[in-house]
Structures are given as C-alpha cells and as structure tokens.
N, CA, C and O atoms as a Tinker XYZ file with bonds, in Angstrom:
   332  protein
     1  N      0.856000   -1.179000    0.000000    73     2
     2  CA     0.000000    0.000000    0.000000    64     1     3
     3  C      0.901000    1.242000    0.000000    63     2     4     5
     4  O      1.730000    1.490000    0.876000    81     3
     5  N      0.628000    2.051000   -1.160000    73     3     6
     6  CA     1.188000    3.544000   -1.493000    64     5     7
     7  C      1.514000    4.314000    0.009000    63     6     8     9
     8  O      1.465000    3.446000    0.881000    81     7
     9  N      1.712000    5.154000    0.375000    73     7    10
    10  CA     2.089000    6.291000    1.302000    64     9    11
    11  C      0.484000    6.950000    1.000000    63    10    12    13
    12  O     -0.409000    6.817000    1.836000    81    11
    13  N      0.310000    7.545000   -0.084000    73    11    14
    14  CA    -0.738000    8.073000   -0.301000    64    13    15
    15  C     -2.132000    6.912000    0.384000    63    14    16    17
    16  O     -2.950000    7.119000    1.280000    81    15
    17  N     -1.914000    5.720000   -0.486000    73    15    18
    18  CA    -3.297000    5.299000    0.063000    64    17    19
    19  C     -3.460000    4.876000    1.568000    63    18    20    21
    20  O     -4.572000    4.449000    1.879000    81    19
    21  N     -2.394000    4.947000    2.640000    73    19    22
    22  CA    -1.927000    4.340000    4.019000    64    21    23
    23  C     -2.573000    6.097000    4.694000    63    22    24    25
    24  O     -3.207000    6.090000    5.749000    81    23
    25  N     -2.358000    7.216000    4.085000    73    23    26
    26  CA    -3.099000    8.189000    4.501000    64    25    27
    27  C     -4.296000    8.976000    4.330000    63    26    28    29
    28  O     -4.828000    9.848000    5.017000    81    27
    29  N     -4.690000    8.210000    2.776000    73    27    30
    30  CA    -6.498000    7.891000    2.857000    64    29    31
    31  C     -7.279000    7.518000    3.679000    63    30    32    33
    32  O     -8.381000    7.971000    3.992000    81    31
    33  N     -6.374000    6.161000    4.273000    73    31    34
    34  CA    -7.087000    5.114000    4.904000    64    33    35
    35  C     -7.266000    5.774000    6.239000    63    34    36    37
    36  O     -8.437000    5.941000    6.579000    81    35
    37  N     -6.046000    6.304000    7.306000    73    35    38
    38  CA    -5.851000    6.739000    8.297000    64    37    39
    39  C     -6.786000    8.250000    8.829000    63    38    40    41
    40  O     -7.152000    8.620000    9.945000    81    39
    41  N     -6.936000    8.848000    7.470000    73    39    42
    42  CA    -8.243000   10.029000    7.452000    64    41    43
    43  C     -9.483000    9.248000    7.789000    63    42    44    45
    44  O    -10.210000    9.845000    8.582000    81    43
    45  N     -9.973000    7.920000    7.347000    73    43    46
    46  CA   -11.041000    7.598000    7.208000    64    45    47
    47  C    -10.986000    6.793000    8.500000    63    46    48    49
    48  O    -12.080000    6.643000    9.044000    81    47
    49  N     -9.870000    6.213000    9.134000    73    47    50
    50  CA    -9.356000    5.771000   10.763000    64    49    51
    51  C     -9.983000    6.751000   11.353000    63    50    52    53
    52  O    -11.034000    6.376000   11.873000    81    51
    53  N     -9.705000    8.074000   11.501000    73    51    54
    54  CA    -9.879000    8.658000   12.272000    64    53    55
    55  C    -10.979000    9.174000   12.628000    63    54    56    57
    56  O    -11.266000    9.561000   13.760000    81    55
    57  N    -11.825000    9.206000   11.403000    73    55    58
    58  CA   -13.446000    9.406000   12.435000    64    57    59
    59  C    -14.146000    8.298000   12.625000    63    58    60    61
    60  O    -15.361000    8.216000   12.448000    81    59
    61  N    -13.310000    7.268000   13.044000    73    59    62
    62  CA   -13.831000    5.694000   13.770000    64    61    63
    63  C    -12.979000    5.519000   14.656000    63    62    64    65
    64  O    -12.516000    4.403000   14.419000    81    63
    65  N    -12.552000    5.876000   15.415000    73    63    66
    66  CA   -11.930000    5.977000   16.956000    64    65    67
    67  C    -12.455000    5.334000   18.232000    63    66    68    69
    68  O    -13.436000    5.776000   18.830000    81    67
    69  N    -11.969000    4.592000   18.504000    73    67    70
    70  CA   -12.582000    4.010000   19.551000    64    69    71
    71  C    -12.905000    5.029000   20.916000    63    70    72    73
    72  O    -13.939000    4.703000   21.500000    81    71
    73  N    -12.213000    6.154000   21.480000    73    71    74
    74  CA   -12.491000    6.890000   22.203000    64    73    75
    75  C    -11.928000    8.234000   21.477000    63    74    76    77
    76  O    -10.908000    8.087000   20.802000    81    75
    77  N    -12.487000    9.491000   21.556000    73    75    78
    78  CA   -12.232000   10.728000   21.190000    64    77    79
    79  C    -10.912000   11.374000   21.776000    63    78    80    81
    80  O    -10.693000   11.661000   22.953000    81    79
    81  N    -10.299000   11.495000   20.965000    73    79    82
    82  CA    -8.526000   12.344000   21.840000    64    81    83
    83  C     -8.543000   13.447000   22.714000    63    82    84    85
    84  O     -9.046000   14.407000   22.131000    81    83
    85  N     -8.237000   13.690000   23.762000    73    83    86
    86  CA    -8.101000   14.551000   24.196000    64    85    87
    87  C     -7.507000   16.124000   23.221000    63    86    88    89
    88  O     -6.914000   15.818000   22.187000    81    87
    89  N     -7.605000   17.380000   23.433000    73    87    90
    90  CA    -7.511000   18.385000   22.654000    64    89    91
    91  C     -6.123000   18.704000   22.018000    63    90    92    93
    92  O     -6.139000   19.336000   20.962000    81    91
    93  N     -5.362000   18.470000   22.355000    73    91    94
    94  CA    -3.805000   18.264000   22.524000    64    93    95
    95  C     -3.737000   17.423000   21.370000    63    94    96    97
    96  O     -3.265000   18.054000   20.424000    81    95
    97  N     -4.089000   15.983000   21.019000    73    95    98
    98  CA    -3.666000   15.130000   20.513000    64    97    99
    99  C     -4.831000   15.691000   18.755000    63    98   100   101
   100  O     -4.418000   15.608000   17.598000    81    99
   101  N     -6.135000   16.166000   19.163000    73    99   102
   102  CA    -6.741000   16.529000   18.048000    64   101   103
   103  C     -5.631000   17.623000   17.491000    63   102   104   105
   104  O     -5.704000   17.974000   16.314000    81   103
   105  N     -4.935000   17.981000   18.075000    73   103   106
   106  CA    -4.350000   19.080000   17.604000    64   105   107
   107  C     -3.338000   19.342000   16.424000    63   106   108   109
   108  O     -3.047000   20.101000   15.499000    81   107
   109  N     -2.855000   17.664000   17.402000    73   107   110
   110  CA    -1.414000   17.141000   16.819000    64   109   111
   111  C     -2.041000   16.420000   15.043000    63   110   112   113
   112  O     -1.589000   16.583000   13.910000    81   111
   113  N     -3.317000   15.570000   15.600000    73   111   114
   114  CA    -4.024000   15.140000   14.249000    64   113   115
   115  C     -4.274000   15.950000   13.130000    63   114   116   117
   116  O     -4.332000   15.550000   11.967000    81   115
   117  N     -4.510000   17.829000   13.767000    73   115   118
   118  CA    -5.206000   18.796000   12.867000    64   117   119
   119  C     -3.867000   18.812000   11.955000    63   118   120   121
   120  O     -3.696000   18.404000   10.806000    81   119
   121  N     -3.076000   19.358000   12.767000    73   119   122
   122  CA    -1.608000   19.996000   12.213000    64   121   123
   123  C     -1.494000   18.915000   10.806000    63   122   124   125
   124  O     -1.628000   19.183000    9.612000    81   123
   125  N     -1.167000   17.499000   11.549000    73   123   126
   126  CA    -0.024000   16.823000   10.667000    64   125   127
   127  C     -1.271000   16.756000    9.503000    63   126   128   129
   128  O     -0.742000   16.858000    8.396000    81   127
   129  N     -2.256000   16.664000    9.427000    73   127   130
   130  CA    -3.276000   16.051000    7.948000    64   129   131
   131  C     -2.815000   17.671000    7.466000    63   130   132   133
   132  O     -2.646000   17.691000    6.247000    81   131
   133  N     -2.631000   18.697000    7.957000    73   131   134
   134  CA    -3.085000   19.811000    7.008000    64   133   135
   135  C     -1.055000   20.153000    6.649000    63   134   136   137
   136  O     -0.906000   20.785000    5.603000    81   135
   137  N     -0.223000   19.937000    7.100000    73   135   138
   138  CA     1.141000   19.729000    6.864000    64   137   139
   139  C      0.981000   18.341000    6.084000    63   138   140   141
   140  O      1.487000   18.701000    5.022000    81   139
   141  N      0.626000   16.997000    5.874000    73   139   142
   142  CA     0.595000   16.502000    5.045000    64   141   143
   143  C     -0.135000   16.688000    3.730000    63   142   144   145
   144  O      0.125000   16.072000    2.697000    81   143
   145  N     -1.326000   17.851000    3.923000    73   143   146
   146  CA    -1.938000   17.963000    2.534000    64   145   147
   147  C     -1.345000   18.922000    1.836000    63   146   148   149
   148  O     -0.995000   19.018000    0.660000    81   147
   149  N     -1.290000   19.665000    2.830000    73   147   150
   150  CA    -0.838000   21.082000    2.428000    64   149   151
   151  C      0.376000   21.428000    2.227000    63   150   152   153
   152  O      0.688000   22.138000    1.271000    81   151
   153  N      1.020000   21.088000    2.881000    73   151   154
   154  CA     2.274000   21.751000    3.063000    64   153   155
   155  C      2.305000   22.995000    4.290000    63   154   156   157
   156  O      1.306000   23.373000    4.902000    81   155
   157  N      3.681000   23.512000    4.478000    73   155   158
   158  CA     3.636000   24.472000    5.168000    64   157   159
   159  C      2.353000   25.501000    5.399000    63   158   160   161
   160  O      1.703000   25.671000    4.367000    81   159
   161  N      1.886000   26.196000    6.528000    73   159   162
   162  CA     1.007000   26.857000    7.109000    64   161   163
   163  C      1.054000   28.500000    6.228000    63   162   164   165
   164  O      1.922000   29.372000    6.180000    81   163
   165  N     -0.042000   28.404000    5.736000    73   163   166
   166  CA    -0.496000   30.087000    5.403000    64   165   167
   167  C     -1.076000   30.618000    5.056000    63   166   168   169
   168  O     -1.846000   29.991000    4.329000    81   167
   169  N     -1.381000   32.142000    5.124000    73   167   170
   170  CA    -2.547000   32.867000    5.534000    64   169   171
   171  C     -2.431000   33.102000    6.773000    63   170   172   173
   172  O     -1.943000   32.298000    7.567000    81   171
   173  N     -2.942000   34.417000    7.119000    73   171   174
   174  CA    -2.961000   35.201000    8.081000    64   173   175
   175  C     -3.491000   34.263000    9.927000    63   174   176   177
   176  O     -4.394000   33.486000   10.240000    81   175
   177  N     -2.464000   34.849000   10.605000    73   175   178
   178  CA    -2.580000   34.079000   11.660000    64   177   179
   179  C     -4.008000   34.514000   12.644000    63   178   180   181
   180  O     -4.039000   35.614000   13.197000    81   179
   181  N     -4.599000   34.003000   12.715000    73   179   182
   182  CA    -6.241000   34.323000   13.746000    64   181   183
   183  C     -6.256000   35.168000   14.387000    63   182   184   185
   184  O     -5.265000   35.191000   15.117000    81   183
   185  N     -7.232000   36.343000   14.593000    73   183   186
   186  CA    -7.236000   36.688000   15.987000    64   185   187
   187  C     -7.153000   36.288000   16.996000    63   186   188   189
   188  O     -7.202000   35.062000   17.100000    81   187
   189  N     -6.959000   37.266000   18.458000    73   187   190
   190  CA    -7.146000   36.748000   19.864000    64   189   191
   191  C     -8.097000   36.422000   20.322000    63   190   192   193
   192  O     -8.243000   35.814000   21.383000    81   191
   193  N     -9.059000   36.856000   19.427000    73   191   194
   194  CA   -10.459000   36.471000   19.746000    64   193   195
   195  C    -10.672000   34.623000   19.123000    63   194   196   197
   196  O    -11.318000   33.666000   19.549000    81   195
   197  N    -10.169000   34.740000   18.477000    73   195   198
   198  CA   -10.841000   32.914000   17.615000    64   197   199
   199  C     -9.578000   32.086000   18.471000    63   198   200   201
   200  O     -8.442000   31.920000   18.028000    81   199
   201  N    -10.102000   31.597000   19.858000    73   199   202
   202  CA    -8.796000   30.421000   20.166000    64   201   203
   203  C     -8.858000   29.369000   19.866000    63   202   204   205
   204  O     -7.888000   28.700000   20.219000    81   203
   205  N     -9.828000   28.715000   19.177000    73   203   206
   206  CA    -9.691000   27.115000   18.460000    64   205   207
   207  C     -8.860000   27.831000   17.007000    63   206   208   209
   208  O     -7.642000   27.654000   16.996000    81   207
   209  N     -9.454000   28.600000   15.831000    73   207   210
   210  CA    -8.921000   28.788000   14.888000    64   209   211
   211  C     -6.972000   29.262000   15.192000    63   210   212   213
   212  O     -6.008000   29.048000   14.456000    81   211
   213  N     -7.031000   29.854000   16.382000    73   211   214
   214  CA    -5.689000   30.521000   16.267000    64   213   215
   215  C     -4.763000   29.016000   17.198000    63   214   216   217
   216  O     -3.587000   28.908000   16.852000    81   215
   217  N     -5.163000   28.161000   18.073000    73   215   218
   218  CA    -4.560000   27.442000   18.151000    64   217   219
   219  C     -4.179000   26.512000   17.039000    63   218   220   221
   220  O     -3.010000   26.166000   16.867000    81   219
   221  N     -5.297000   26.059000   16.189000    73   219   222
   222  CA    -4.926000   25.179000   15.158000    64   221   223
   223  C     -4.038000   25.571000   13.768000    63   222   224   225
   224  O     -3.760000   24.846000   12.813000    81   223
   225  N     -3.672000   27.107000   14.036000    73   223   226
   226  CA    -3.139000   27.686000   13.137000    64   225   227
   227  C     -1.127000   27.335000   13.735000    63   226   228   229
   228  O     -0.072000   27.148000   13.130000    81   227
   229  N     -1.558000   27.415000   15.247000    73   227   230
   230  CA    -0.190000   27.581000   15.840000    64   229   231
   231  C      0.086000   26.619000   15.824000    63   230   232   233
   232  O      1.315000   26.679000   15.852000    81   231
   233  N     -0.250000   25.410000   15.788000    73   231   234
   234  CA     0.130000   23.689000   15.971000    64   233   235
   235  C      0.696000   23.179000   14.757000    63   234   236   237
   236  O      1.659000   22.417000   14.672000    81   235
   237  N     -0.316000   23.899000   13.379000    73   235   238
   238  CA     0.064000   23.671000   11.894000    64   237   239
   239  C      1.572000   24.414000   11.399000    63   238   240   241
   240  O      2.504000   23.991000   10.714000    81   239
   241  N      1.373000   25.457000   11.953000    73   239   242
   242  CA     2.853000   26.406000   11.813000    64   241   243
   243  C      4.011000   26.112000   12.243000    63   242   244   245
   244  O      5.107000   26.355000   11.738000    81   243
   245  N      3.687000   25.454000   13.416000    73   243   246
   246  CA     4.936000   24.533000   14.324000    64   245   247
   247  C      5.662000   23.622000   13.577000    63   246   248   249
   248  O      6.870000   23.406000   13.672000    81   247
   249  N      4.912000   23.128000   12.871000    73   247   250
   250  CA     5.696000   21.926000   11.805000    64   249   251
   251  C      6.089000   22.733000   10.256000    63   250   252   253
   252  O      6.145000   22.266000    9.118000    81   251
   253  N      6.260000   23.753000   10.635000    73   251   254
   254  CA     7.213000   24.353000    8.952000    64   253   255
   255  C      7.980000   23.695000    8.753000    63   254   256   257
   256  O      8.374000   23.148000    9.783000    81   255
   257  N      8.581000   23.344000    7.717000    73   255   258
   258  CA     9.719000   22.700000    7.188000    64   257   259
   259  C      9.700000   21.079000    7.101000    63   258   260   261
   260  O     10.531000   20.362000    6.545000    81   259
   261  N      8.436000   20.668000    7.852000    73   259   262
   262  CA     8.236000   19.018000    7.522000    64   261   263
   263  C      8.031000   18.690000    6.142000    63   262   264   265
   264  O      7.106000   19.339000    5.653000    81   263
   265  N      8.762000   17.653000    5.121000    73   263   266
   266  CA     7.546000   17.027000    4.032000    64   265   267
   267  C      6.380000   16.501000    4.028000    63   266   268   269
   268  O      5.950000   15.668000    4.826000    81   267
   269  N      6.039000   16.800000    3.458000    73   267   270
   270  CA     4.369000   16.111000    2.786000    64   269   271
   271  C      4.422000   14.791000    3.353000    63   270   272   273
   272  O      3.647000   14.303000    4.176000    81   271
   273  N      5.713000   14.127000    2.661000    73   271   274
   274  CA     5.545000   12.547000    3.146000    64   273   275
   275  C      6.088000   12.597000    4.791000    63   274   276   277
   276  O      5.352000   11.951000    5.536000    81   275
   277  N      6.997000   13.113000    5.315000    73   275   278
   278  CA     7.378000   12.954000    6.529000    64   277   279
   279  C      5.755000   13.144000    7.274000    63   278   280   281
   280  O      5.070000   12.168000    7.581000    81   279
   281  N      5.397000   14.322000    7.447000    73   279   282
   282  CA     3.960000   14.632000    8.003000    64   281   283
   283  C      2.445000   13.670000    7.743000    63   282   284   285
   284  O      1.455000   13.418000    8.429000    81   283
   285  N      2.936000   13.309000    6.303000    73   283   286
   286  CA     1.966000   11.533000    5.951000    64   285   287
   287  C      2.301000   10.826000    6.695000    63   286   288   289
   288  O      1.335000   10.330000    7.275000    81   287
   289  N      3.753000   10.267000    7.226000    73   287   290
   290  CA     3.956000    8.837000    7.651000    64   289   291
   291  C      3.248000    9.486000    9.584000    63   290   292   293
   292  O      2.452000    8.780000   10.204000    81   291
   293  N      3.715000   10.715000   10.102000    73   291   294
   294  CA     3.948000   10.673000   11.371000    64   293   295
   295  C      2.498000   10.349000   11.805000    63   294   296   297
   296  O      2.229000    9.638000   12.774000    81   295
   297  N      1.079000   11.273000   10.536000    73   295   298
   298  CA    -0.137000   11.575000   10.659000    64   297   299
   299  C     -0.543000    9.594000   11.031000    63   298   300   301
   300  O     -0.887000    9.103000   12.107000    81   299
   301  N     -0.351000    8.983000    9.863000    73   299   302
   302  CA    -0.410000    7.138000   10.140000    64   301   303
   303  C     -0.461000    6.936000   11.022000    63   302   304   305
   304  O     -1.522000    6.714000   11.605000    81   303
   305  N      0.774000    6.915000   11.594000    73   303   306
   306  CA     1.471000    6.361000   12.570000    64   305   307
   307  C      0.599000    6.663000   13.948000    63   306   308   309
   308  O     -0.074000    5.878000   14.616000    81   307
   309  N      0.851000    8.082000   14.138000    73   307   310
   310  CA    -0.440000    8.816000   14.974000    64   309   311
   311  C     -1.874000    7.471000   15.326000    63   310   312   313
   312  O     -1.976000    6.553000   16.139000    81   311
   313  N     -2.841000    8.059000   14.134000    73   311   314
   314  CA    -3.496000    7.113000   13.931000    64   313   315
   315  C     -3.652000    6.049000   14.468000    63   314   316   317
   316  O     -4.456000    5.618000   15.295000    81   315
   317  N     -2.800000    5.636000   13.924000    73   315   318
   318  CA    -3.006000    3.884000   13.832000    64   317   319
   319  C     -2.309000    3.930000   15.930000    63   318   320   321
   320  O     -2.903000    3.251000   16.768000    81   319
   321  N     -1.744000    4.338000   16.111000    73   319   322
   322  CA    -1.314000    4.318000   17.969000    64   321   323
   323  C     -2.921000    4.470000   18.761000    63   322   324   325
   324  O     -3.067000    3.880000   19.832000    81   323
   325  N     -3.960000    5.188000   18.247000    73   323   326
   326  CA    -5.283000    5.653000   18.531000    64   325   327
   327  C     -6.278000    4.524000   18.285000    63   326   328   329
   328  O     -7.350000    4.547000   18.889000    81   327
   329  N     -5.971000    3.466000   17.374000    73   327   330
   330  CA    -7.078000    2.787000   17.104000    64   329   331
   331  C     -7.217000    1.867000   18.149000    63   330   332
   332  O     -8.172000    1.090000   18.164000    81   331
C-alpha cells in the first residue's frame, strides 16, 4: 500500500476511533493532515479572539519545514497508535 493510500485510509481511521482524543492530541491530528496535505502553514494568523482557529493555526505552523511525506507517515502512525 502507497504512502498516499496508508493516509487515505488513516483520514477515514480517524473518524472511527474508539475513544475521542483529548484536545492536545486533536491538535497534533489537525496539524499533521493539514502539513501533510498542504504543506507548510499560510494565511494570516487568527485573531485573539478565535482560540480554536488561532490554536490550530499555531500547531500547523509549528511543523514548517516538515515534508508532505514525513507529516503523511507521522499523521499514520499517529493514527493507527489511537485505534
């Protein structure tokens, strides 16, 4: 199984979870899928007012400089430790 299709699968893992992650770990989940889709973080960083949008902005930003595939395998890996 591709890299690509091991992080299809692990998107579709994840809203079948046996218990819901604590906020911390959704966080870590938000970051790495949007550093694995995306790439590096951008667009304007949130207000002080939006703290879910501006945390999930700060968690995604944290990982600048990861690859696509590095941030695929860690997002898996993640995952699959959760199921």
């Amino acid at each position: 199984m591709s890299l690509e299709e091991q992080f299809a699968q692990a998107q579709l893992d994840s809203k079948n979870l046996p218990e819901r992650p604590d906020n911390m770990t959704l966080l870590k989940i938000y970051a790495l899928f949007k550093q694995g889709s995306a790439g590096d973080a951008t667009g304007d960083r949130p207000g002080m007012t939006d703290f879910v949008g501006r945390a999930k902005f700060d968690a995604w930003a944290a990982l600048q400089g990861t690859s696509l595939d590095e941030a695929k395998q860690q997002y898996i890996d993640l995952i699959e430790g959760l199921k």
